[in-house]
N, C-alpha and C positions, 0 to 999 in steps of 0.2 A: 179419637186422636186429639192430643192437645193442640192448642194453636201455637202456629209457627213462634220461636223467642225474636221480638225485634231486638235487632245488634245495630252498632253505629260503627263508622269507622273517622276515626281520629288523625289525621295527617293522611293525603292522599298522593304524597308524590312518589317517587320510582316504585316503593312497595308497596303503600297504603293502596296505592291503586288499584293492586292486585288483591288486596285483602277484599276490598269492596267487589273487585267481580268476581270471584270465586262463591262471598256471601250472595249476591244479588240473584242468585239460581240454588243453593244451596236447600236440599230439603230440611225441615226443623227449623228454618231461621227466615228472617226477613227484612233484610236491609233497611233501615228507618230513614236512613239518612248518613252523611258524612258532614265534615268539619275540617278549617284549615284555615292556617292564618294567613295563606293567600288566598281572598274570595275568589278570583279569579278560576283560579286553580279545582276550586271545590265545584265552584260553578260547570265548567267542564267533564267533571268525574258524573256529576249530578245528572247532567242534560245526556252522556253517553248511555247510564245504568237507567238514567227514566226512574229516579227519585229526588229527594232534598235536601240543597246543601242548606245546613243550619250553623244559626251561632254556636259554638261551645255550649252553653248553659242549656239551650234551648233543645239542642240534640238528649243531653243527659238528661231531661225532663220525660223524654220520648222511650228510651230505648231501656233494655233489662241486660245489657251487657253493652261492652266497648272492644274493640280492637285499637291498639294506640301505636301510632308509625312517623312519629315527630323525631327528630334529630334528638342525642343521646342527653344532651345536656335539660333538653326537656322532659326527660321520662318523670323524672321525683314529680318536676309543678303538675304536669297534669293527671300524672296518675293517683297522684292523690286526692286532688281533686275531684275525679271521678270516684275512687272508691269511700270518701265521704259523704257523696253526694249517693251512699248506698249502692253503686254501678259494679261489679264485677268485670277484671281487665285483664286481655290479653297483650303484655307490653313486647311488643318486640324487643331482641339483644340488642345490646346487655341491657339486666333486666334497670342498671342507674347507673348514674356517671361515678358515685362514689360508694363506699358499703356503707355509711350515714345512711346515705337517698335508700340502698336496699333496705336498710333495716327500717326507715320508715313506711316504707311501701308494703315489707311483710306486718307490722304492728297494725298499720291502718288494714288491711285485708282480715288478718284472726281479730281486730276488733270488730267491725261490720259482720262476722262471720262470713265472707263474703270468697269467690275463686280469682287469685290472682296466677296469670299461666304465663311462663316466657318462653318465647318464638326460637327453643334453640331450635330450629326447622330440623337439620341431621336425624333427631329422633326419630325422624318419618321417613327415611332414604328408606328406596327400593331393595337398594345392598343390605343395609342394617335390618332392615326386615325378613329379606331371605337368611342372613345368617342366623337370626337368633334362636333358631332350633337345636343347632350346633354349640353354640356358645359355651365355655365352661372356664370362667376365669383367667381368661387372657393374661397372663404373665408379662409379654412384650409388646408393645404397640409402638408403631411407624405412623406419623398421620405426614400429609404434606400439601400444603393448600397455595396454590400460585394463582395470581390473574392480573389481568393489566391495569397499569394506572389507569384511575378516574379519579375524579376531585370528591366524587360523593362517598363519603365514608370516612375522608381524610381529616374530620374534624376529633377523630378520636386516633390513637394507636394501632397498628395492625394487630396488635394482641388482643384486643377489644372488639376490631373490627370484623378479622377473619381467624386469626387462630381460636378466641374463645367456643366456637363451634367444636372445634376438636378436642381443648380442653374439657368441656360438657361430658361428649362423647365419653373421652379416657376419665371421668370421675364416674360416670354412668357403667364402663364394664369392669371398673375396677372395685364397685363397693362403692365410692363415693367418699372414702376416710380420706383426710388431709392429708397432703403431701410431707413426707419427712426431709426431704430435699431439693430444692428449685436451684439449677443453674441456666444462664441461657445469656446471651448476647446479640445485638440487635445492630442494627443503622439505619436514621433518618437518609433519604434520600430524594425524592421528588416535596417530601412535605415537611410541616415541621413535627412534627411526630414520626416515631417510629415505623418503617414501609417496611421493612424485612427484619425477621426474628426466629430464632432458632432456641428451642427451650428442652433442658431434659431433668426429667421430673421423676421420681420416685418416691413410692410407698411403703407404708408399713407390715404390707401383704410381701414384700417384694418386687411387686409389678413395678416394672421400668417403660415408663411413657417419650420417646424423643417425638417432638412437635417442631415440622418450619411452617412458615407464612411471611409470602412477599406479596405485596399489590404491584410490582415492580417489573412482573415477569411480562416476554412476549407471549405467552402461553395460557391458558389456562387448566388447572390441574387438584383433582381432588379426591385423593387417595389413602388409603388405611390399610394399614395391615396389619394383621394382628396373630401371635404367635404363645400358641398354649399347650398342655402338657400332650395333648392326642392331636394337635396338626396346628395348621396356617390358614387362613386366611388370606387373601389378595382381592380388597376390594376396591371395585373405580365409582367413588359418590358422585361422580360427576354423571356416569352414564346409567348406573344402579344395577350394576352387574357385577360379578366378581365366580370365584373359586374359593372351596376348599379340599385341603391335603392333608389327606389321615393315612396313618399307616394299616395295612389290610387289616381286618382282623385274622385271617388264614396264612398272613406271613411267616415264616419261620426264620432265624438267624441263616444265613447261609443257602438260603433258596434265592428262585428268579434269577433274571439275569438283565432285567431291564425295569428304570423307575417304577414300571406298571406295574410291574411284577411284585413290586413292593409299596406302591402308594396307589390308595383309593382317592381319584380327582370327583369332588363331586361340583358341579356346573351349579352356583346360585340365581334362581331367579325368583320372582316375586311381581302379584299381580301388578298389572303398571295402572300406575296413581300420582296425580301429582301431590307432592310433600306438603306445598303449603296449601292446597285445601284439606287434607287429612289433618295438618295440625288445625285448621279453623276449624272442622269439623270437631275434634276432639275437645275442644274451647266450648261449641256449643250441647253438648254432651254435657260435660262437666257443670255448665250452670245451668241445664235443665234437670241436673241430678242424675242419670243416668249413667255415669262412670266418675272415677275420679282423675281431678286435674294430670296430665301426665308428665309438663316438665312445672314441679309449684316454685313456688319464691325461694324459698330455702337452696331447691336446685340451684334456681339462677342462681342464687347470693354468692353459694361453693364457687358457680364458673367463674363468676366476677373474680372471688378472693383470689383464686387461680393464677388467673390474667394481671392481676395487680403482682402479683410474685415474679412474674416472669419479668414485668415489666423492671418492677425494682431490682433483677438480677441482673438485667442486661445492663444496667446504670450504675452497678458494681463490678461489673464483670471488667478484666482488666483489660479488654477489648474497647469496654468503651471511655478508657482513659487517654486523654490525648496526649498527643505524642513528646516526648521529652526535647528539649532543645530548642 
């Protein structure tokens, strides 16, 4: 059996923290150490997991991959940084704050030869799991992501923040081809960026995707639905459960007399796991050679571009022109 791959983890506050304990027990891997430009802070994650918080330089000297969970406007400086420094990086979303930053962070990766993987987590839901058996070109999709104000996230866009997950997702069942039309309209509200937005997007396939996302909500809520030639879909990502609705195959026109009698409910489930050690799992997979990366740079870059559309729709949309008089 090989030896375990030492991993580092790069920024340890709300998420990174989580990346480091999920690693710190993780078979195949081994925690080398974390990093953060709060010492404090690192300090803390270090002394709980009973490893070492390191300088920047000094961790990437140590470890044969990175996890990186620093604020958005950070991802380009250090991700490249690492992946010069030969490191293969799993960056959390979005995979940069601009498509510049993406496009240098995918050049610096295929030049190292090297795995760069972003954290759209969704990929690993419980629901999206159980469905993919079923799956067959989804035509229509519903996504709708709500949760409460916090100040953390608010340095980028909700489109950036929380709808780009969904976007992912609807470029993931739809083929992934460019969008042939972006409308959507939005409102700042708690912050100065956009906190609620509402996007509908269409493809060259036909597939019609409508996307909302407010951080603004009393609620939290994280739903998809997806609607294709042989049924529906109703799934809840929040709890990673859902249905699907096919029509029987023993139906006839003009039989039954009751839904049943004409739709086959099949109940999804799917072993329970949590998302984000399966996707740090599949991170450490991928640069031990073992599978290939599952969401690569290029993915991210599409969610990104995505998310930049919507954005620039809702700032033409004549919704967000202000008011006459």
């Amino acid at each position: 059996m090989s030896a375990p791959l030492p991993v580092g983890v790069i920024g340890v506050g709300a998420l990174g923290r989580h990346h480091a304990r999920h690693l710190a027990d993780m078979p195949g891997a081994r925690l080398a150490g974390v990093s953060d430009r709060d010492p404090d802070r690192a300090g803390a994650v270090a002394a709980e997991l009973g490893i070492r918080a390191l300088e920047l330089d000094r961790l990437l000297d140590e470890v044969e991959a990175v996890t990186i969970a620093v604020p958005t406007a950070a991802h380009a400086e250090i991700g490249l940084h690492a992946l010069r420094r030969g490191v293969p990086v799993l960056m959390e979303k979005p995979l940069a704050a601009s498509l510049a930053e993406a496009d240098q962070l995918i050049a610096a990766a295929d030049a190292g030869g090297l795995q760069l993987q972003v954290g759209h987590i969704e990929r690993y839901n419980r629901a999206l799991r159980a469905a993919e058996p079923y799956l067959d070109g989804p035509r229509y999709i519903e996504s709708q992501r709500l949760a409460p104000f916090q100040p953390r996230g608010t340095d980028v866009a909700v489109v950036l923040d929380l709808m780009i997950h969904d976007l992912d997702l609807v470029l993931h069942l739809t083929g992934g081809a460019d969008a042939t039309e972006v409308r959507a309209s939005g409102l700042s509200v708690l912050s100065s960026h956009l906190d609620i937005a509402n996007a509908r997007v269409e493809f060259p396939n036909g597939a019609v995707a409508l996307a909302t996302a407010s951080r603004v909500s009393r609620e939290r809520i994280r739903r998809l639905r997806l609607f294709q030639p042989n049924g529906y879909f109703s799934l809840d990502l929040a709890s990673g459960g859902g249905e699907f609705m096919r029509l029987r195959s023993d139906w006839r026109p003009g039989s039954g007399t009751q839904l049943s009698d004409v739709v086959e409910r099949i109940v999804l489930e799917a072993p329970e796991a949590d998302a984000l050690r399966l996707e740090l799992q599949s991170f450490v997979h991928a640069v031990r050679g073992d599978r290939e990366v599952v969401v690569g740079g290029e993915e991210g870059r599409a969610a990104l571009a995505l998310a930049f559309r919507v954005a620039d729709a809702v700032r033409t949309s004549p919704l967000a022109a202000p008011a006459a008089g």
